[in-house]
N, C-alpha and C positions, 0 to 999 in steps of 0.2 A: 495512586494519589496524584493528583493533579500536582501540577511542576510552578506551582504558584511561588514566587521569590518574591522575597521581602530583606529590606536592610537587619538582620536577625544581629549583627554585632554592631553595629548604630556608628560605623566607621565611614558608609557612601559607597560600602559595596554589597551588591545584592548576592543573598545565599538561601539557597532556596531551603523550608524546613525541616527536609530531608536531611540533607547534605550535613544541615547544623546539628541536627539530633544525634545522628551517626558519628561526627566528631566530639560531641559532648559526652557520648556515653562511652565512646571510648576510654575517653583522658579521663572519666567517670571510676570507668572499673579498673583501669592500669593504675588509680591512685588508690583504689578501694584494697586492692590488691597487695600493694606495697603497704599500706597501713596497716594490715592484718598480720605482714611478714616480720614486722617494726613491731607489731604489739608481743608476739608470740615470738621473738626471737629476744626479747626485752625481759619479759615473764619466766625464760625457759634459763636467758642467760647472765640475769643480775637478780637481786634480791626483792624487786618492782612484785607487787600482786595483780591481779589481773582490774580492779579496779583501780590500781594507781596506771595504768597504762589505757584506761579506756578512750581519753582525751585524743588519743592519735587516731581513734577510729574514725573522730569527727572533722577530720582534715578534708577527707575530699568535697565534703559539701563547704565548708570554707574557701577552698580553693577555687569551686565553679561559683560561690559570690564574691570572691575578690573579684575575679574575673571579668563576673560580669556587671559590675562597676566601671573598670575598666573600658570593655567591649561597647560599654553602651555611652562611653564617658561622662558619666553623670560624676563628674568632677567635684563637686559643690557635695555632693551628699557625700562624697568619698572621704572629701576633706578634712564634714564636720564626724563621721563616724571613727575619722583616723584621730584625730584631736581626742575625743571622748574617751576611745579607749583607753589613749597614752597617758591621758591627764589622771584615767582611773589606776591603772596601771603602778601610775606613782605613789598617786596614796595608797592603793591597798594591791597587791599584784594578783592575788587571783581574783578581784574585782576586772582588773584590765583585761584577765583572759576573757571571763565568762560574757565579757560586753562586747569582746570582738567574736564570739561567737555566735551570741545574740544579736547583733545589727549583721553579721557576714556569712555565719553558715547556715541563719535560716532564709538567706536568699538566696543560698546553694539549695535549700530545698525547695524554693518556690520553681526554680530553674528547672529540677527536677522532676518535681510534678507538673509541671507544663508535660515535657518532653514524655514522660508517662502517659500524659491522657493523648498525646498526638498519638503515640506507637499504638495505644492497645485501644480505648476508644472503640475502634469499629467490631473490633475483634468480639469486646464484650458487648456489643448491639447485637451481632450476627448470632453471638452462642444464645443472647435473650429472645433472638426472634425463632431459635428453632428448640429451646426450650419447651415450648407447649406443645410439638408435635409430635401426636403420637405414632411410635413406631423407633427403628434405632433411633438413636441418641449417642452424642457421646460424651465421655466422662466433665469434659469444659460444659456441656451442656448442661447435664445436671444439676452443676456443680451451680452456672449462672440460676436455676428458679431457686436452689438452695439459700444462696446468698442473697437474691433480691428478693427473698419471700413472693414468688408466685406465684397463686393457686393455681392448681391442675387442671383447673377447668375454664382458664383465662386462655384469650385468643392473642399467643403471644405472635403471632402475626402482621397484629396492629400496633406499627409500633410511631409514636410520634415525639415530638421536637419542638422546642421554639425556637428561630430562627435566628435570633439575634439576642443578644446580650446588652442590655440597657444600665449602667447603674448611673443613680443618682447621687449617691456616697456612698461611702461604707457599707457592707450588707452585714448589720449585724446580727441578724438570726440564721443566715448562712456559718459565719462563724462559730455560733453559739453552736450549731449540728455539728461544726466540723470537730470543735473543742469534746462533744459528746463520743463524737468517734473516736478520737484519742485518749479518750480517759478508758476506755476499755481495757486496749493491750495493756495499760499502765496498770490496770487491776492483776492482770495477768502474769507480769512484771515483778511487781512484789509477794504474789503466790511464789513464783521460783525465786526470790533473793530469800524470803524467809526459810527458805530449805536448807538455804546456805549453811554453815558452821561459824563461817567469821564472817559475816556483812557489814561489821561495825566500825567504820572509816572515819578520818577527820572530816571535820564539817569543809572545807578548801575544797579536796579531795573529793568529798559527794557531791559538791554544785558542778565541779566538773564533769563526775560521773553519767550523773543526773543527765545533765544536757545531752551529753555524748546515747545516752538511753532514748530521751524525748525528742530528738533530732530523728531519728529512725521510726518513731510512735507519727510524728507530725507528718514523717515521708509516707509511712500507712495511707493516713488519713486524708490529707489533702488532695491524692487524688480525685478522692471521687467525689469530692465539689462539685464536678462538673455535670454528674447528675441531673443535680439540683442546679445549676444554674442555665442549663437549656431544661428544664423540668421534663427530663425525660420520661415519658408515659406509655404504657402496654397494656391493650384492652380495648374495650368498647369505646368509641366514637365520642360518649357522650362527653368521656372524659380521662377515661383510662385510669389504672394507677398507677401512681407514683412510683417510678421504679428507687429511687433514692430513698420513700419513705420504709419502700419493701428491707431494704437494704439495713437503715435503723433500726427496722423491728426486730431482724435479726441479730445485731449487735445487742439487742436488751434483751432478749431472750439469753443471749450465751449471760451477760453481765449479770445475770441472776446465779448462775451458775457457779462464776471466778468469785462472785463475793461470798457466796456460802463457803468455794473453798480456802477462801482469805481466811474469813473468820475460825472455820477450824485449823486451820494451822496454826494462825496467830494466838490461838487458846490451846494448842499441846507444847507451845515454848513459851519462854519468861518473852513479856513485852514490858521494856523498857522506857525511859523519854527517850531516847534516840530512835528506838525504832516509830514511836508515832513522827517524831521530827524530820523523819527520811520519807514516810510517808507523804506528811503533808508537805514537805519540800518539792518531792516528785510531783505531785498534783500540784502544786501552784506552778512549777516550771513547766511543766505539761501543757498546761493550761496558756503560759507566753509563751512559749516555742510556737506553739499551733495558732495562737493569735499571731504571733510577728509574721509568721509564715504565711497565711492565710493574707494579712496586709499586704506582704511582695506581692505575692501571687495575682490578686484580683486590680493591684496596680498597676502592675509592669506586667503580668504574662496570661492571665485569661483571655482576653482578644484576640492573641495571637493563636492560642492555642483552641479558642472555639473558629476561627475561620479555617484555623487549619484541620480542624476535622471536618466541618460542614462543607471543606471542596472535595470531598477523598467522594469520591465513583460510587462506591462499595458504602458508603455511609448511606448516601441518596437511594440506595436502591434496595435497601431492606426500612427506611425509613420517611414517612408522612412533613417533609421541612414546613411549618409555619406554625401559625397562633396555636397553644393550645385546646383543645373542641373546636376547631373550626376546619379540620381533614375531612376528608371523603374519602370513601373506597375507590381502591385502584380495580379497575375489571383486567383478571387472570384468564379471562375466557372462562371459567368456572362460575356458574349463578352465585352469588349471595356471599364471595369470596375475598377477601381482599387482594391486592396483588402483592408479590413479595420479591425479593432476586435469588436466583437459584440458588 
């Protein structure tokens, strides 16, 4: 990866992407770490259940959006989110938590997913571009036409990009795919809470829960925004497809699946209002987590995080950079071939 430095803590000192990724994921996994230690030594050693303790799992993404408030000093938004919560806070106190975790730990996840699509990014270009070649493979390989849906007889060798990332506002149909992808695991979600014995929690309790769930569904998901927003494509020249839409199809194909097994489970126990109001609680929280998140994200950290793939060596040289349909073939010395990086 190119050694490209950018003000990444918005202080006046330069650190290059690298450098910042590798200290964020640190302090990342040493909080993930200790919150797991806190939840499970909470569960094991006071009379807490494992849903009244799942609030602490959502600390460390909290912690890298304090943060990066902070780091970037956007003082003013800090301000007015710190104001909201307290104010909520007073009136009703689990209003104040679930607000500070909605304005601060889903910019722990936009932070997140940045720093995800910089690290792997190339990685899942390279397993897509050796995907269609026949002969070994390995199981990442596979695994990429599985996931991005593509046919076995697509020339995953062509592979293209658009170069730059334009918005004009808000992308709301980007968000709209992204919210699609997250409602999946949540289907998933509540196949395994109704296996449970006791899921049935105070309603305080469950928003908390909820969150601490949907914070992990929007981390899923939000990565691979980034698909679709350089509209990454594999295939023929004229236009290729969509490797993000490949990737949808596969998520509704399984989602056919988790809801037949919703429905049969949900019809060999009693359903109650509680259990539809847990339901639809998680879908509409599902639904703001991975909106709020999706907001950080395409405001403060898409830029960063599409130059800093599009400079990586290793990007450029399994991939076609500009307009979409308007690439040409690279000559391999090979007639009729495209060229690709070993």
């Amino acid at each position: 990866m190119k050694s490209s430095r950018v003000d990444v803590l918005g202080n006046g000192r330069s650190l290059s992407f690298k450098d910042a990724d590798r200290n964020i994921a640190y302090a990342f996994l040493i909080l993930l770490a200790a919150s797991v230690v806190a939840a499970v030594a909470l569960v094991v050693f006071t009379e807490l259940r494992l849903f009244d303790v799942f609030p602490i799992l959502a600390f460390p993404f909290t912690v890298v959006g304090l943060f990066s408030y902070l780091y970037r000093r956007h003082w003013l938004a800090f301000f007015i989110v710190a104001v909201v919560c307290v104010v909520l806070y007073l009136v009703y106190p689990m209003a104040g938590i679930v607000a500070a975790f909605l304005l601060v730990g889903t910019r722990g996840v936009a932070v997140m997913a940045a720093l995800v699509q910089r690290r792997l990014f190339a990685k899942a270009l390279r397993s897509i571009c050796r995907s269609g070649i026949v002969g070994k493979r390995s199981i990442t390989d596979r695994l990429a036409q599985f996931i991005f849906c593509i046919p076995s007889n697509t020339d995953t060798r062509i592979l293209k990009l658009e170069g730059s990332v334009k918005r004009a506002g808000l992308p709301w149909p980007d968000f709209l795919d992204t919210m699609r992808v997250a409602l999946v695991p949540s289907l998933l979600m509540w196949a395994g809470i109704f296996m449970l014995d006791e899921f049935r929690i105070s309603v305080g309790v469950a928003y908390t829960s909820l969150f601490t769930i949907t914070v992990y569904i929007a981390m899923f998901a939000l990565p691979w925004l980034i698909f679709r927003s350089l509209d990454v494509r594999v295939g023929t020249e004229g236009g290729g497809m969509s490797v993000y839409r490949g990737f949808q199809s596969t998520l509704a194909r399984m989602s056919v699946a988790l809801v037949v097994m919703l429905i049969m489970v949900a019809a060999a126990m009693y359903i109650g209002f509680d259990t539809v109001w847990y339901i639809l609680a998680s879908a509409a929280m599902t639904v703001a987590v991975t909106l709020i998140s999706s907001t950080f994200y395409v405001m403060g950290y898409e830029r960063e995080a599409v130059e800093s793939v599009l400079a990586e060596d290793s990007v450029r040289a399994c991939v076609r950079v500009g307009r979409s349909g308007a690439g040409s073939r690279l000559d391999d010395g090979v007639p009729g071939t495209p060229g690709r990086g070993r």
